[in-house]
C-alpha positions as semicolon CSV with decimal commas, in nm:
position;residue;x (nm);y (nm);z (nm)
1;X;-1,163;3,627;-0,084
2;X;-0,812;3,721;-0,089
3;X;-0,552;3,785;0,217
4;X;-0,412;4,099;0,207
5;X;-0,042;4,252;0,374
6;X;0,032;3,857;0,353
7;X;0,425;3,817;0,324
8;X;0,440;3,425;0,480
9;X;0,282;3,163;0,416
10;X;0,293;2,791;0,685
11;X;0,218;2,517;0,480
12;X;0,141;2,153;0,693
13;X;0,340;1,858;0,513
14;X;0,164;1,461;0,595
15;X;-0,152;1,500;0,428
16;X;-0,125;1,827;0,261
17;X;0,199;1,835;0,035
18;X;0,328;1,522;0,097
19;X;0,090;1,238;0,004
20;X;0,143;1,050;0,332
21;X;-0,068;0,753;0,276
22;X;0,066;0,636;-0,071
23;X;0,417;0,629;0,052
24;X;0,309;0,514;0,387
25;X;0,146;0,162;0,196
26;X;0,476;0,197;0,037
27;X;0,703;0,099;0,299
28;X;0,492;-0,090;0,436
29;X;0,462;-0,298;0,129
30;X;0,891;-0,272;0,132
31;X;0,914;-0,407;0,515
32;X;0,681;-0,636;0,551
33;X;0,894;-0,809;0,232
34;X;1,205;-0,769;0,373
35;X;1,053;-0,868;0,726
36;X;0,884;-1,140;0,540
37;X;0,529;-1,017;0,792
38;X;0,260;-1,262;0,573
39;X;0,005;-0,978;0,575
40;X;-0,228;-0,902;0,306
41;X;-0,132;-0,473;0,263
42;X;-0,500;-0,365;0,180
43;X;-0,654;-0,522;0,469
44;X;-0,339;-0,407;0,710
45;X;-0,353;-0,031;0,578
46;X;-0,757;-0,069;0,637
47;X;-0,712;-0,145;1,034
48;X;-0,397;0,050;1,049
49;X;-0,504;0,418;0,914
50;X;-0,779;0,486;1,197
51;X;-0,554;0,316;1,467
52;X;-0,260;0,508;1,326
53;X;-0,520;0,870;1,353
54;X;-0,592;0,805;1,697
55;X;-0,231;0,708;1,773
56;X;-0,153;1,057;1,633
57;X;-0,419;1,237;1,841
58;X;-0,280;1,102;2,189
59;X;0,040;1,213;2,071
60;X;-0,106;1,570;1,996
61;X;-0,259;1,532;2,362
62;X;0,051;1,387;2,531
63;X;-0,111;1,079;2,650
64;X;0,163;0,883;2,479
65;X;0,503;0,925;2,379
66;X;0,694;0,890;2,042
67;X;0,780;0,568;2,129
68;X;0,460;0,425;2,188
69;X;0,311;0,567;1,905
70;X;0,552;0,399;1,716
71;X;0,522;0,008;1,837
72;X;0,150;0,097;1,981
73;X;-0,008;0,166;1,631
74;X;0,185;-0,190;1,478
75;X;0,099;-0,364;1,780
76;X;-0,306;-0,307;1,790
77;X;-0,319;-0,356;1,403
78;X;-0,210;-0,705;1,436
79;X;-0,372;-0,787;1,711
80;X;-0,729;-0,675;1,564
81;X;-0,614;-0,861;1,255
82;X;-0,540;-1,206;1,482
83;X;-0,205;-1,181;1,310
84;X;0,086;-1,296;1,607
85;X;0,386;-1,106;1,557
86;X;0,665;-1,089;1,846
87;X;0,742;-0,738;2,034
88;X;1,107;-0,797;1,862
89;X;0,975;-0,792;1,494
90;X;0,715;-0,507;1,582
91;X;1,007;-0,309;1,723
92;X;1,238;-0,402;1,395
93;X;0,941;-0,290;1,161
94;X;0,922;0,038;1,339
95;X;1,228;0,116;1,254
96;X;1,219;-0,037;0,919
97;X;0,921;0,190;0,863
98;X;1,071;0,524;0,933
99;X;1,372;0,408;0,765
100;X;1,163;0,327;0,437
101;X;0,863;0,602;0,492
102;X;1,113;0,900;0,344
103;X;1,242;0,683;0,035
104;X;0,905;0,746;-0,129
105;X;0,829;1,083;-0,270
106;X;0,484;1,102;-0,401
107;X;0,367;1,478;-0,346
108;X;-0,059;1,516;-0,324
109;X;-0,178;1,586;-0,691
110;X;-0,112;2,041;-0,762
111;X;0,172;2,023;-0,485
112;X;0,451;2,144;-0,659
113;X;0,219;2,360;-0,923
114;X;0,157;2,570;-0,608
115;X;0,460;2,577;-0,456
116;X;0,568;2,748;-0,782
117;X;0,287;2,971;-0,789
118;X;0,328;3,105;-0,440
119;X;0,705;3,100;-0,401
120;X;0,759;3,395;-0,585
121;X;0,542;3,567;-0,415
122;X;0,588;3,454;-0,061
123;X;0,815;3,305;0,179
124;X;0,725;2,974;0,242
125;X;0,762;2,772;0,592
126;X;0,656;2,397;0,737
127;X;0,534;2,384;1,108
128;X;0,501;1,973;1,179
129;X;0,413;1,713;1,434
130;X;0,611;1,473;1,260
131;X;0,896;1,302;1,399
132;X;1,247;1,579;1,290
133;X;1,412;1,292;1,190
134;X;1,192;1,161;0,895
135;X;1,025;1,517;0,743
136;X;1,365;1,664;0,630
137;X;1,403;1,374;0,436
138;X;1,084;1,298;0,290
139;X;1,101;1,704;0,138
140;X;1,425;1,663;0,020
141;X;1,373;1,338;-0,155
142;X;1,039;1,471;-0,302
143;X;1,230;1,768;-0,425
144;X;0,999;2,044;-0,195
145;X;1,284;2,158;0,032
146;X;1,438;2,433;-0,202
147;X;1,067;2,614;-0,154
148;X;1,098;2,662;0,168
149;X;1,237;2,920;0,418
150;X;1,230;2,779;0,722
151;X;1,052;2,404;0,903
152;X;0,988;2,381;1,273
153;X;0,918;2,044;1,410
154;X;0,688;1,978;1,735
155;X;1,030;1,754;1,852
156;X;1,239;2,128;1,796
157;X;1,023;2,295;2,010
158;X;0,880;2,070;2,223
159;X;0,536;2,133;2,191
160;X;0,292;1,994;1,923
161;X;0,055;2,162;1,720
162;X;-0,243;2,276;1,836
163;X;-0,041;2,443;2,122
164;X;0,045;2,784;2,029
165;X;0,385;2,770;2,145
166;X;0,483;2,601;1,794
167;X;0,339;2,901;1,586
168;X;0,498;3,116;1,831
169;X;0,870;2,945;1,727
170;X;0,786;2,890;1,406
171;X;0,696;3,263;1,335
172;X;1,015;3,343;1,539
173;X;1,247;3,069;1,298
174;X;1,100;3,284;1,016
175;X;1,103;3,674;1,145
176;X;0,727;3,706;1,090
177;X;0,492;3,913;1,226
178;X;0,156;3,746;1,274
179;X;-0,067;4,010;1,097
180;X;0,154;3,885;0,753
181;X;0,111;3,519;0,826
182;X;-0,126;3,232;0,716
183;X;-0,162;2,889;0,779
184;X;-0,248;2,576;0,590
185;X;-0,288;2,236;0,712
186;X;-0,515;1,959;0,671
187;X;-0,598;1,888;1,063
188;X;-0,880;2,091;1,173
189;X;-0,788;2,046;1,526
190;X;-0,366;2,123;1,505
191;X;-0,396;2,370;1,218
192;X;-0,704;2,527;1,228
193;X;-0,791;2,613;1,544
194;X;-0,480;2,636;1,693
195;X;-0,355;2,864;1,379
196;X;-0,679;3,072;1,473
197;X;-0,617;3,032;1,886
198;X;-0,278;3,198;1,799
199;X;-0,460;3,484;1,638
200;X;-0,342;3,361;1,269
201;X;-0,607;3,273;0,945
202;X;-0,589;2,981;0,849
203;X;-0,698;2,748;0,547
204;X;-0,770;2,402;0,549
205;X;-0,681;2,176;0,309
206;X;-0,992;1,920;0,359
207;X;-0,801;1,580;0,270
208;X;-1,053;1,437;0,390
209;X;-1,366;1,568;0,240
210;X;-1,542;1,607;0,563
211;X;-1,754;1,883;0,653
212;X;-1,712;2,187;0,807
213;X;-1,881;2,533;0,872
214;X;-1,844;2,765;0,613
215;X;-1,720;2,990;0,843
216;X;-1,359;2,832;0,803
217;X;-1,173;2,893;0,472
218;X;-1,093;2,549;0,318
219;X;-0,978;2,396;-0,039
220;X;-1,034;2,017;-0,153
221;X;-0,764;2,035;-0,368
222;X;-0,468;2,233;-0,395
223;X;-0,512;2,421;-0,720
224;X;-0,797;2,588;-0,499
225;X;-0,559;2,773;-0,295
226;X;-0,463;3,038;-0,613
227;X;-0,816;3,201;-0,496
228;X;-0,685;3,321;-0,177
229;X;-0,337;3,431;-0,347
């Protein structure tokens, strides 16, 4: 199907433009170096990336702040790996790692194919959970800001995706009116349904190959998004 009376488009960025994992292992692989952490990086990323996902989902749900996502995440992937590192190097690698995380610029494979196909056509926003002082730079070192109009962050509004507050701003950040606005995310729970809670269609961008009713518009790859546009 296609959208019609569409003039805006909300794109997502960790996990659906911006290949978040590869440059995560990155600068992970860059601090634990300059940290000199001995950890083997496959079998940290392996225990980090769920405890990192659940971090992210308290966050959503306010049951922990930034903060203790931060040294939280670091601190339960060493312990499950038996590795002892002090509270003073996990609090230096946390900083190290959002230091490092926007010096790597690897966009998911179609990114910028698509972001040339659709900015002609439409105007082009972010709405993110991610921390404001990392996603700036990790779209302007991947070369992905110039395509876009507006980004709210969850930390500019204070309020996190799925709450609807966020689409309210960020539709207000980009004068749109809902009935010309889509949006496209890879979390079902932040982007989908609280894109459709808001009364706004959404796509998702299934990064993770999981499945979902049919009854939900999705794409496993980016390329797939031209059908809708």
């Amino acid at each position: 199907m296609t959208f019609h009376n569409l003039q805006h488009i909300f794109f997502d960025l960790d996990h659906t433009l911006w290949d978040f994992d590869r440059n995560s292992g990155l600068a992970f692989n860059s601090i634990f170096k300059k940290n000199r952490i001995a950890v083997e990086l496959d079998e940290f990323l392996e225990a980090y990336s769920p405890i990192n996902m659940d971090y992210w989902k308290k966050y959503r749900e306010n049951r922990v702040s930034k903060e203790d996502l931060r040294y939280g995440r670091l601190k339960d992937t060493f312990d499950v790996l038996k590795i002892n590192v002090t509270d003073e190097e996990i609090d230096q690698l946390s900083v190290d790692y959002i230091d490092h995380l926007p010096n790597h610029n690897h966009l998911l494979e179609g990114t910028v194919e698509m972001l040339e196909y659709l900015h002609p056509k439409y105007k082009l926003h972010i709405i993110t959970n991610g921390f404001k002082e990392v996603q700036h730079k990790k779209m302007e070192s991947s070369g992905i800001l110039k395509y876009f109009n507006t980004v709210t962050t969850s930390e500019d509004v204070g309020v996190k995706k799925p709450d609807r507050l966020i689409f309210e701003a960020a539709l207000k950040n980009a004068s749109a009116k809902i009935e010309e606005s889509i949006m496209i995310g890879d979390n079902f729970e932040a982007d989908i349904l609280g894109a459709h809670s808001f009364g706004m269609p959404a796509i998702l961008y299934n990064y993770y190959k999981q499945e979902f009713s049919p009854e939900y518009h999705q794409v496993l790859e980016m390329k797939e998004l031209a059908k809708f546009f």
